[in-house]
C-alpha positions as CSV (number, residue, x, y, z in Angstrom):
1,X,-6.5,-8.4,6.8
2,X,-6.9,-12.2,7.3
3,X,-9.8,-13.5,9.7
4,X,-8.1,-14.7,13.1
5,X,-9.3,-18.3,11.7
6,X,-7.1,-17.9,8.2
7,X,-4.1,-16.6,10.8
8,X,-4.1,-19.4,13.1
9,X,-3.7,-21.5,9.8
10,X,-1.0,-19.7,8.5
11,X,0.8,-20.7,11.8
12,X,0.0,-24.3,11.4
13,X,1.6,-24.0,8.0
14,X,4.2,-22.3,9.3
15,X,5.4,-24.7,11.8
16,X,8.8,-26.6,11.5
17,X,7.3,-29.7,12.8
18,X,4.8,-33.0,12.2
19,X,1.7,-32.8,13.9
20,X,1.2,-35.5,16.5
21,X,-0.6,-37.8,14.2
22,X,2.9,-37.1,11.6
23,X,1.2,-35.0,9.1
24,X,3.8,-32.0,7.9
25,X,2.7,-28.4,7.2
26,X,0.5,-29.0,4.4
27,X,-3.1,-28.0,3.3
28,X,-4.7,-31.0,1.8
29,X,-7.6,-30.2,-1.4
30,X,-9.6,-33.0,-2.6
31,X,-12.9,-32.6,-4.7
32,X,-14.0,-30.2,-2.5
33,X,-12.7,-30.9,1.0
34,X,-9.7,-29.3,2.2
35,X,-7.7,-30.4,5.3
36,X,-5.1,-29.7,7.5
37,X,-4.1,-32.9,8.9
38,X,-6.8,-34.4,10.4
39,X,-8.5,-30.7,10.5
40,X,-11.5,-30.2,8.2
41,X,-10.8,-26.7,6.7
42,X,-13.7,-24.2,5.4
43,X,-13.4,-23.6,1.8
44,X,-14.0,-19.7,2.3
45,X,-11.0,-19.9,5.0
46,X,-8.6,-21.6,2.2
47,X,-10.1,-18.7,-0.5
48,X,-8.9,-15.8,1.8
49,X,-5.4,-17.4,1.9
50,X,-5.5,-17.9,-1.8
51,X,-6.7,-14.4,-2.5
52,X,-4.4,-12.8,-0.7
53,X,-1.5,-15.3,-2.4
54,X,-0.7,-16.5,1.2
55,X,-0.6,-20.4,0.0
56,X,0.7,-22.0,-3.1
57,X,-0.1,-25.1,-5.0
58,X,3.3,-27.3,-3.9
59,X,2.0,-30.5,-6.3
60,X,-0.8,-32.4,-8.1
61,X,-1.2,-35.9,-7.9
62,X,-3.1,-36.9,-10.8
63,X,-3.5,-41.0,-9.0
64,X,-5.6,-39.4,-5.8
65,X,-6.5,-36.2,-7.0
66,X,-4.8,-34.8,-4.2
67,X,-3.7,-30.5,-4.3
68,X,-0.8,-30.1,-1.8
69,X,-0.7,-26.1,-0.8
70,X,2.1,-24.7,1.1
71,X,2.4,-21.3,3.1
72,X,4.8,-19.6,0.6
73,X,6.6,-15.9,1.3
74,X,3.9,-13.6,1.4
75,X,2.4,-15.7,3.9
76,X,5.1,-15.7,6.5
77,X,5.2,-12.2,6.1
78,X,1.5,-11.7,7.1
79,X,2.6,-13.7,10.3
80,X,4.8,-10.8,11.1
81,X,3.1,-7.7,10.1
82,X,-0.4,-8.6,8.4
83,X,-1.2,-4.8,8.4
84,X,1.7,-3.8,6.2
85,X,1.6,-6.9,3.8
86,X,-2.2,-6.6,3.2
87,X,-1.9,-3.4,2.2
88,X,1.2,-4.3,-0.2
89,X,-1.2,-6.7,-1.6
90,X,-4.0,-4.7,-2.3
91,X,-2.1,-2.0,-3.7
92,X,-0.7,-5.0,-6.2
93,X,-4.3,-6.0,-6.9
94,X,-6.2,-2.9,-7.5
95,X,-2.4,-1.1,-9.0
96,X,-2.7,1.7,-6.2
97,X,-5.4,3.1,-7.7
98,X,-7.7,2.2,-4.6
99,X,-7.4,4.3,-0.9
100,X,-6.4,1.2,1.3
101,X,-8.2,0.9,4.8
C-alpha cells in the first residue's frame, strides 16, 4: 500500500480544481526537484506513485525541461480501495507467482 504521504498526493492530483495560487493538478519534475504547486515533493514519495503506476508522464517540454505527471486510472482507483488495487498491481508485477500481504 501507498504511504499516507503518497495518498494525500494522489488527492491533490485528484482534485477538480486550481490551487489558490492557480496551479492545476499536476506534479511538476525538473532536474531533480519535483513539485506540486508550490509544494516541494520527496523524490522517494513521487517513486512509490510511479512504481505502483499511480502517475503518468502527461508531457515534456524540451525549452524548460519541465516533466508534467498526472494521476492517471490506477491511481483514482487506489483512492477508493488501495487494498484491492495494490494487490492487483503486485500480482501484475511479480505475474501471481508471489503470496500478496
Amino acid at each position: 500500500m501507498l504511504s499516507k504521504t503518497a495518498m494525500e498526493i494522489l488527492e491533490l492530483l485528484n482534485r477538480d480544481d486550481e490551487d489558490e495560487w492557480g496551479y492545476d493538478r499536476e506534479l511538476v519534475h525538473e532536474k531533480r526537484r519535483w513539485m506540486l504547486g508550490t509544494k516541494h515533493i520527496p523524490e522517494r514519495v513521487v517513486n512509490e506513485l510511479i512504481f505502483l503506476c499511480c502517475v503518468s508522464k502527461d508531457s515534456f517540454d524540451k525549452e524548460t525541461g519541465f516533466e508534467r505527471w498526472a494521476i492517471n486510472g490506477t491511481g483514482r482507483d487506489m483512492l477508493v480501495n488501495p487494498r484491492e488495487t495494490t494487490k492487483q498491481i503486485k500480482n501484475l508485477l511479480y505475474g501471481g507467482k508471489r503470496e500478496i500481504k
